[in-house]
N, C-alpha and C positions, 0 to 999 in steps of 0.2 A: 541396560537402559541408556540410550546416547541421551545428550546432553545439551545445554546452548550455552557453551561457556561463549563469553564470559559474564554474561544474564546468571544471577542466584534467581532460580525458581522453585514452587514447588513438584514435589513427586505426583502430585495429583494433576497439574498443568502437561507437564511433560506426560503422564496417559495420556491427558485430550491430545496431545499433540500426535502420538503413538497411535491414537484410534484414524487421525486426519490422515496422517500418512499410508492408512492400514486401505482409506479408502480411496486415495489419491491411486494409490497403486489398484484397486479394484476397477474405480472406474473409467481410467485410463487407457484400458484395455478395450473400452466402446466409443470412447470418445474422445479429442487427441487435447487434453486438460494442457502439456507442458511439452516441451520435446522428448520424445523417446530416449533421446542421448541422455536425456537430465536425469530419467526417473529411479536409477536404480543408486543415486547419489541425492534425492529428492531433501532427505535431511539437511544436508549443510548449501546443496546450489539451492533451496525454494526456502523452508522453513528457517533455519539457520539464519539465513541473506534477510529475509524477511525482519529478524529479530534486532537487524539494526538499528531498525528505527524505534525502538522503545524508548532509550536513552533520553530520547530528543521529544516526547511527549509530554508538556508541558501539562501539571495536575488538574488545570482549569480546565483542562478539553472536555467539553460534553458533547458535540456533536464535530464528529467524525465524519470523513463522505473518501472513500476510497473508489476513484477512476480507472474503470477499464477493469476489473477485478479478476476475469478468468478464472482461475483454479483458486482463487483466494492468495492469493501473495499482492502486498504483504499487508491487505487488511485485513482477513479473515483469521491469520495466523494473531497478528497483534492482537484481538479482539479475545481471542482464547489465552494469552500471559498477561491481558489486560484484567482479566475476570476477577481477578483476587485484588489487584496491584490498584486498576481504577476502575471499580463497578457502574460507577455511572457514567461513563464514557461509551455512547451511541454510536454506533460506526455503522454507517452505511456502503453497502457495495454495489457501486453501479455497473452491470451489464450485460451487453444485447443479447450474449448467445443463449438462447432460453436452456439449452442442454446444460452449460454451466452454471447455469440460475439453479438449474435443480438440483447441482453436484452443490452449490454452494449451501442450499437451503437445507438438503442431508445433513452433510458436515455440522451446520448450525446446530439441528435438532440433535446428531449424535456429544456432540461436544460442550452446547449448552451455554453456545456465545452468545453476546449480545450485542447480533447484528440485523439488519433488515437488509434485502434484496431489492433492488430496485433491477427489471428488467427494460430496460429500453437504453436508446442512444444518450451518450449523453449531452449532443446537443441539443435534444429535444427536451431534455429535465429541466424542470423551473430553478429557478434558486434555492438553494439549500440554506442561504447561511451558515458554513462550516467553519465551525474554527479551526479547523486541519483539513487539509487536501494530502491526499497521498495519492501513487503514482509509480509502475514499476512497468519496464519494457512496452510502456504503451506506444508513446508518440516520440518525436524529437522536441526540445526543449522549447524551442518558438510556440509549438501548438498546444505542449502540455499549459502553457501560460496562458494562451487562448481559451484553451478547454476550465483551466480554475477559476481567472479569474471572475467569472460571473457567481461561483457558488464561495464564494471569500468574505468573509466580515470583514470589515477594517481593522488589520493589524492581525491578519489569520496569516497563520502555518503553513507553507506546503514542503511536503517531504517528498522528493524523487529520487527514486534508484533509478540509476545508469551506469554507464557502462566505458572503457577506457576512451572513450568519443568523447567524453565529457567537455574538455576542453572548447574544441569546436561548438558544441551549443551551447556550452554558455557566451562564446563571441556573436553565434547567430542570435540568439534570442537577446544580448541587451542589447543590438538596432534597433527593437521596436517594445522593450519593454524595464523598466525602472523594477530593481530589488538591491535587496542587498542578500548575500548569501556566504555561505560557508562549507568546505567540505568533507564528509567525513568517510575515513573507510568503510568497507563492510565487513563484516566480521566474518564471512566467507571466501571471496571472493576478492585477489588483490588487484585485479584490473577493474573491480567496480567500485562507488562511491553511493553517500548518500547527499543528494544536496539539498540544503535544509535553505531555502527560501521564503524573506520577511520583506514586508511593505512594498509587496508586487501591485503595479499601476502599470495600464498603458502606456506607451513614448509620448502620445499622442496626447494625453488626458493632462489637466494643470495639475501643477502642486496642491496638495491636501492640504 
């Protein structure tokens, strides 16, 4: 049975987590869910990497909205060690590729998450109101701000995985946009980060 040190979970999490992987690898074989390089290490570079941002989920969260979703990292995964930890925590997964819609929506049903799918762009999504925005390998960090800030409450979350670039976009992105943030490793991966992002406003918009 592998493991997500240094996350204490339970034996029955880690099945769900065992059955994800069991189809990550099934249906990856029809449709290209992660990089081929990743897959056969899928536990610690997707699931693992994913499990960093647990820590950093604050217990009020009830609406959840995970950007750019693909194969489920890292909302799909959170949403499964969420299940026991914070049950009323709604995580939404936004997107476009409808094939991944439906890898996503399997997973769901095999695993018993408590997530919704949303398939479409998500510039064309209304406002969510999320109190957390999450974000993994999508965009660079200027656009990932662009793409949140519309579905952000005041005083909402965003957690993004990146990558050893990190540096550089956080110089790019505060040009045109006010937070404050922090960062944290991942528990996979020592050239990646989590960057946990509070009180994002356009450059452009007044003081709140």
């Amino acid at each position: 049975m592998r493991d997500l040190h240094p996350l204490n979970v339970s034996r029955e999490t880690l099945d769900r987590l065992e059955v994800y992987a069991a189809l990550l690898e099934k249906w990856q074989k029809a449709i290209n869910l992660v990089s081929p390089s990743t897959i056969t290490d899928a536990w610690d570079r997707h699931i693992r990497d994913s499990c960093t941002l647990i820590p950093h989920v604050p217990p009020t969260t009830k609406t959840w909205v995970d950007l750019g979703s693909g194969a489920g990292f890292p909302g799909l995964v959170c949403a499964i060690v969420l299940a026991e930890r914070q049950p009323s925590t709604q995580i939404t997964l936004v997107e476009s590729d409808q094939r991944k819609c439906s890898f996503l929506r399997e997973v769901s049903r095999q695993t018993g998450a408590n997530v919704s799918v949303c398939n479409a762009r998500i510039e064309s999504v209304t406002p969510m109101g999320a109190d957390l925005i999450s974000a993994r390998a999508l965009a660079p960090l200027p656009k990932l701000c662009a793409l949140a800030a519309p579905h952000l409450v005041q005083n909402g979350l965003c957690l993004f995985q990146k990558g050893a670039n990190h540096p550089a976009e956080l110089a790019a992105a505060q040009a045109d946009w006010h937070f404050t943030y922090e960062s944290v490793p991942s528990f996979s991966d020592p050239e990646s980060v989590l960057l946990i992002l509070k009180n994002l406003r356009h450059g452009t918009d007044p003081d709140p």
